[in-house]
C-alpha positions as a printed Julia matrix, in Angstrom:
117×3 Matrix{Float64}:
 105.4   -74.88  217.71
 107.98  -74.07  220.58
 108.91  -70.37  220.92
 111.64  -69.28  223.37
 111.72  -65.63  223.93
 114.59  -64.44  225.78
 115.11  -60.56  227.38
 117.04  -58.87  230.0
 120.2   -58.58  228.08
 122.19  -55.44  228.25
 125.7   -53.68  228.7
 126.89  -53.92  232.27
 130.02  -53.3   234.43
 132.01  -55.65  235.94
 130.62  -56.23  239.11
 127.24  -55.77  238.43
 124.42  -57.92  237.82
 121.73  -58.87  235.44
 118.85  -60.97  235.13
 117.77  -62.82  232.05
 114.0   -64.1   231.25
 113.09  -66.55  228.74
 109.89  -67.42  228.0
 108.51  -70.53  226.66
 105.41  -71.48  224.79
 103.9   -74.15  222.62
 105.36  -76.86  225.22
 104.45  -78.43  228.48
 106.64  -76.19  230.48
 106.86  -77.77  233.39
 107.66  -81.29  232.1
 110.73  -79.95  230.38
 114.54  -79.12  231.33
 115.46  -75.86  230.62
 118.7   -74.6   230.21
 120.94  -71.53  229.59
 123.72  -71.43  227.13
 126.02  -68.74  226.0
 128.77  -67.98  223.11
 131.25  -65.79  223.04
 133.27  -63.96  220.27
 134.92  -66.51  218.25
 134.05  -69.43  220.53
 131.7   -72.46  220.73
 128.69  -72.54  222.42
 129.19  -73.43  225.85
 126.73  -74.72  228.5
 126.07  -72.35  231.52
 123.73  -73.92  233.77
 120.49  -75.85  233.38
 117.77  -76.93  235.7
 115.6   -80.1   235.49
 111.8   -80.43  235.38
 111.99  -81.59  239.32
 113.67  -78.42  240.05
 117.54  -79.52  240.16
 120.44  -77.22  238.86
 123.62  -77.6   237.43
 126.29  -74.93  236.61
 129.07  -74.72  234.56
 132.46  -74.32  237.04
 132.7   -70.36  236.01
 129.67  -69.43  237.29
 129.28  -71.14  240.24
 128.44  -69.28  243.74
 127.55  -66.11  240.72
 124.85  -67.31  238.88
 121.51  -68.96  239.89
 119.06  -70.45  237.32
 115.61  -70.67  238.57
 112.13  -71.84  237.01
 108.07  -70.25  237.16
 105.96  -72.81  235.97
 103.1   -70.89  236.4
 104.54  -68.1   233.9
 105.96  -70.45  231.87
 109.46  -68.69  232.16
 113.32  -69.77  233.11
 115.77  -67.39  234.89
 119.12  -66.7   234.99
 120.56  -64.51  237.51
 123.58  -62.83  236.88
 125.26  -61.42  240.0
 129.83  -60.22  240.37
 129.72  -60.01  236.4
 133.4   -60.11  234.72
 134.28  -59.46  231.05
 135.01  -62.98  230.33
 130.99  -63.27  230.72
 130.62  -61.18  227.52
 128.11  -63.17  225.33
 125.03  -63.87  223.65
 122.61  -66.01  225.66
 120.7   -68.7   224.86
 117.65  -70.36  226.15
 117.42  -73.72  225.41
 114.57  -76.59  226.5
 114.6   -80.4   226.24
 112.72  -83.52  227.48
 115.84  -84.18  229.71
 119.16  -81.83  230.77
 121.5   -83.91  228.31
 119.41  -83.02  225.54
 118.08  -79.65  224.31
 116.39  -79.95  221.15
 115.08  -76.38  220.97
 116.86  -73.02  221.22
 115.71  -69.27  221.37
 117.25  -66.19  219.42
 119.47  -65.68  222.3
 120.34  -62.13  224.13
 123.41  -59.82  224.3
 125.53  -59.91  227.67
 128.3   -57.34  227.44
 130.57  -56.61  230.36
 132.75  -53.94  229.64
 133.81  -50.43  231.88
């Protein structure tokens, strides 16, 4: 059974930074893609950035140059690091995994990101 735990959520400033964790079990971590997702109030779920079992990334245009995803195999665990925060970046996060980057088939509980002064 495929658990994604996510953490690291939190109320921030603009400006600041967070990190987000998410870890994975019940799957061959390293052979998946892992991604990050996020929704805001009222909006779909949008894609954020995502990195493939070889180790590439992708990022949605937003967050480029602010965010960085990042993988541990050996902990099982995808990051998401969250650097120049703005409000627009308000959310709940989502940690998603698949057998390739264009398809995530399994989803954690997701994580509260609120920028706000």
């Amino acid at each position: 059974q495929v658990q994604l735990v996510e953490s690291g959520g939190g109320l921030v400033q603009p400006g600041g930074s967070l990190r987000l964790s998410c870890a994975a079990s019940g799957i061959i971590f390293s052979s998946k893609a892992m991604g990050w997702y996020r929704q805001a109030p009222g909006k779909q779920r949008e894609l954020v950035a995502r990195i493939s079992s070889g180790g590439s990334t992708n990022y949605a245009d937003s967050v480029k140059g602010r965010f960085a995803i990042s993988r541990d195999n050996a902990k099982n665990t995808v990051y998401l690091q969250m650097n120049s925060l703005k409000f627009e970046d308000t959310g709940v996060y989502y940690c998603a995994c698949g057998r390739n980057w264009y398809i995530f088939d399994s989803w954690g509980q997701g994580t509260q990101v609120t920028v706000s002064s």
